[in-house]
C-alpha positions in Angstrom: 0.0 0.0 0.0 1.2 3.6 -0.5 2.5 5.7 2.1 1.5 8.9 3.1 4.4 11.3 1.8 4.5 15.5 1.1 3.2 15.8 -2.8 4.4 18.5 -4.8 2.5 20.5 -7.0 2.6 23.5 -9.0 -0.1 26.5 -8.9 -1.0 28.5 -12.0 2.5 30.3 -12.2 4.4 27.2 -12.6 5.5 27.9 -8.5 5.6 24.6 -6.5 3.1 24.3 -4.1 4.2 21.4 -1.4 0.8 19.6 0.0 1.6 18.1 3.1 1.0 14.7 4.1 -0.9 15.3 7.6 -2.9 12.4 8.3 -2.8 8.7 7.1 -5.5 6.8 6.6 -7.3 4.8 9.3 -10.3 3.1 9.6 -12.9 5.8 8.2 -10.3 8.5 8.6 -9.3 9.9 5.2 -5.1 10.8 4.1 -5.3 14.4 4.2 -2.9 16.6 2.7 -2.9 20.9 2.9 -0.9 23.2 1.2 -0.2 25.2 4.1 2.0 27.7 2.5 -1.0 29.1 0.6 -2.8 30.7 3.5 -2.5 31.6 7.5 -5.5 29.4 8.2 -6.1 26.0 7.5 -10.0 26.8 6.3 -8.1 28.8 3.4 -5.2 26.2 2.5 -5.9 23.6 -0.5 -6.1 20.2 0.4 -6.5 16.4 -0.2 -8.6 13.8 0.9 -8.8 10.4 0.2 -10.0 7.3 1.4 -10.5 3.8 0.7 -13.2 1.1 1.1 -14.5 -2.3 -0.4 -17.2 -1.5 -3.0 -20.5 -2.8 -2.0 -20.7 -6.7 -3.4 -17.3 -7.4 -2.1 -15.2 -7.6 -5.3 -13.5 -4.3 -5.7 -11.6 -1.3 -3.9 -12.9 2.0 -4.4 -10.9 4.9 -3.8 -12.7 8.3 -3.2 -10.8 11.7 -3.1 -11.6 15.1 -2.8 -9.6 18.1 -3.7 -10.8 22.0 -2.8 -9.2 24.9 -3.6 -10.7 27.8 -1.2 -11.5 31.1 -2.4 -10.3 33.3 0.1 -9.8 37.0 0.9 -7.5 38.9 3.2 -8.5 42.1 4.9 -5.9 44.7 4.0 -7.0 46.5 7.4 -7.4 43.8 9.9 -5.1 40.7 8.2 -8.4 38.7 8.7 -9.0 35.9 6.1 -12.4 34.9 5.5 -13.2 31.9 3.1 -15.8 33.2 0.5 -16.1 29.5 -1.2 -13.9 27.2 -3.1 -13.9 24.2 -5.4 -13.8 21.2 -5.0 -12.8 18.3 -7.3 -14.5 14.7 -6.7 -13.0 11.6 -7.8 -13.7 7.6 -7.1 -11.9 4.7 -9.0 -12.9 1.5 -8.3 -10.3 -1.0 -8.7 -11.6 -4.5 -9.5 -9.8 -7.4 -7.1 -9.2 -9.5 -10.4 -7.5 -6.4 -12.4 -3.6 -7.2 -13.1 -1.0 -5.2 -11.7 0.1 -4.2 -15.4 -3.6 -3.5 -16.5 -4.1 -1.3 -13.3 -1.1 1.0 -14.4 -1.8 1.5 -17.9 -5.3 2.7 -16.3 -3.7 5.0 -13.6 -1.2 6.6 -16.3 -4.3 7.1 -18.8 -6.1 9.1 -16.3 -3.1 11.4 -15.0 -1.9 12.3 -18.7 -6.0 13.3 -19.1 -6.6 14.7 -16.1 -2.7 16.8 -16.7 -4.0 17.7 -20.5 -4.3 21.4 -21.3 -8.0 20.3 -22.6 -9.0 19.1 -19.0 -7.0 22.3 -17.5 -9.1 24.7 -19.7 -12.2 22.5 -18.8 -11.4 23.1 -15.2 -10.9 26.7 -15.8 -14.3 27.7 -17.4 -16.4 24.7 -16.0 -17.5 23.4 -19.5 -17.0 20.6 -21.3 -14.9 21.0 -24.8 -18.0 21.6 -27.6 
């Protein structure tokens, strides 16, 4: 099984952003990771979740994440930051038990070189699908 390690990732200037690995999960306790660097206040700092469970009939692993980006603002007076909304990013695979190894990880690189694609990135950034 994977471990829970820091994950580096890079924000709309090409800056890395270092999500840290907080919590490993436990039970129904998710892996959480934040990009604390982002904001003061954990409320307003990107983060990870994911967790794992058997699918309902017994014969699979399903793995379901969440990442949320808040939108957050600053006071210039007071230093106060108040989260004004965010969004969030939902995601389940379920991994049949009888799926190879090799099958599994043409499956896992097909989704991160979509999910990566400047198609899905402009998708993401104006909340439509490509017409």
């Amino acid at each position: 099984m994977p471990q829970l390690a820091d994950i580096t990732a890079k924000n709309a200037a090409a800056v890395n952003t270092v999500f840290k690995g907080l919590v490993p999960a436990s039970g129904d306790t998710p892996a959480l990771w934040r990009a604390q660097s982002v904001a003061p206040v954990p409320a307003a700092q990107p983060s990870m979740t994911v967790s794992h469970r058997r699918n309902a009939d017994r014969s699979a692993q399903k793995l379901i994440g969440v990442i949320t980006v808040p939108l957050f603002v600053t006071d210039a007076v007071t230093g106060k930051v108040t989260v004004a909304g965010g969004i969030p990013f939902n995601f389940t695979a379920t991994k049949p038990d009888n799926a190879p190894d090799s099958f599994a990880a043409d499956y896992a690189a097909y989704v991160q070189s979509l999910i990566g694609s400047t198609l899905f990135k402009d998708m993401l950034i104006n909340g439509f699908s490509a017409t």
